[in-house]
C-alpha positions, -999 to 999 in steps of 0.1 A, spaced: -323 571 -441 -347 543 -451 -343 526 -483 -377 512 -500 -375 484 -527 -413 486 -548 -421 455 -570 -448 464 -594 -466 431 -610 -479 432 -637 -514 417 -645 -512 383 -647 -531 356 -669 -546 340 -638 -549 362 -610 -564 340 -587 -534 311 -590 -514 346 -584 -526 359 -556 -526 323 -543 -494 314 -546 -479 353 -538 -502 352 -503 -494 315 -493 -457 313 -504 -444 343 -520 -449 370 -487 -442 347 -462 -408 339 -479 -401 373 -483 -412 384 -451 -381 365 -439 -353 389 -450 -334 402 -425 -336 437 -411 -367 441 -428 -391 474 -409 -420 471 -432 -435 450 -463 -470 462 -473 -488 452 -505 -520 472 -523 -539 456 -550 -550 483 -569 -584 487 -584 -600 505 -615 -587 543 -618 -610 567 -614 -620 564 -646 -631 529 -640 -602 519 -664 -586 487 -655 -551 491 -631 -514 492 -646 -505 469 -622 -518 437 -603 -502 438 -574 -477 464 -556 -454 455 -528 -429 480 -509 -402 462 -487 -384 486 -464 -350 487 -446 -327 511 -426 -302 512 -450 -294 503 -486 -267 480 -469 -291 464 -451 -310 456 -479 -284 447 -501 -274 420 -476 -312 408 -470 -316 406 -509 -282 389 -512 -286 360 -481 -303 327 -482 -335 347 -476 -338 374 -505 -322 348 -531 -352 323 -518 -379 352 -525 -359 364 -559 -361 327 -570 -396 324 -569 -406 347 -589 -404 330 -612 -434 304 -604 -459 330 -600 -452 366 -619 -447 356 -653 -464 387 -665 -431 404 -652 -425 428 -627 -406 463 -623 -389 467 -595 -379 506 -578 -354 512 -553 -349 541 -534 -344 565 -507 -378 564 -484 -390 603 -479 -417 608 -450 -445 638 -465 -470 633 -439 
């Protein structure tokens, strides 16, 4: 079964430097892990509500196993993309891992 690794960002003080730096060095260094089957990114916008999002920015990385991903987070690759996190998201980011389940 898949495994999915979801980074939520949080909103950060400069989102334009942000989305910058995350579209022009950030995705294409993470894009690079190994084994990877999918990496898609949302930006949300205002709820329903027209309340401002949670989160800035979400991005789901998937694999085709949790060893897979595991090794891709732990080579040259994934410590590259873990490492620069810290030049962009210093609003801090959650990250989820987990067992990918098809509905539709």
């Amino acid at each position: 079964m898949s495994i999915s690794l979801t980074v939520l960002y949080n909103p950060p003080a400069d989102p334009a430097a942000f989305d910058k730096h995350y579209d022009e060095v950030h995705a294409p260094l993470a894009s690079k892990m190994p084994d990877l089957q999918s990496y898609t990114i949302v930006r949300p916008g205002p709820g329903p509500d027209g309340s401002a999002p949670q989160y800035h920015l979400v991005a789901t990385l998937t694999w085709p196993s949790a060893e897979a991903m595991q090794a891709a987070m732990g080579g040259p690759e994934g410590k590259a993309a873990n490492d620069d996190l810290g030049n962009f998201a210093q609003a801090g980011v959650t990250i989820l891992v987990g067992e990918e389940q098809k509905v539709v």
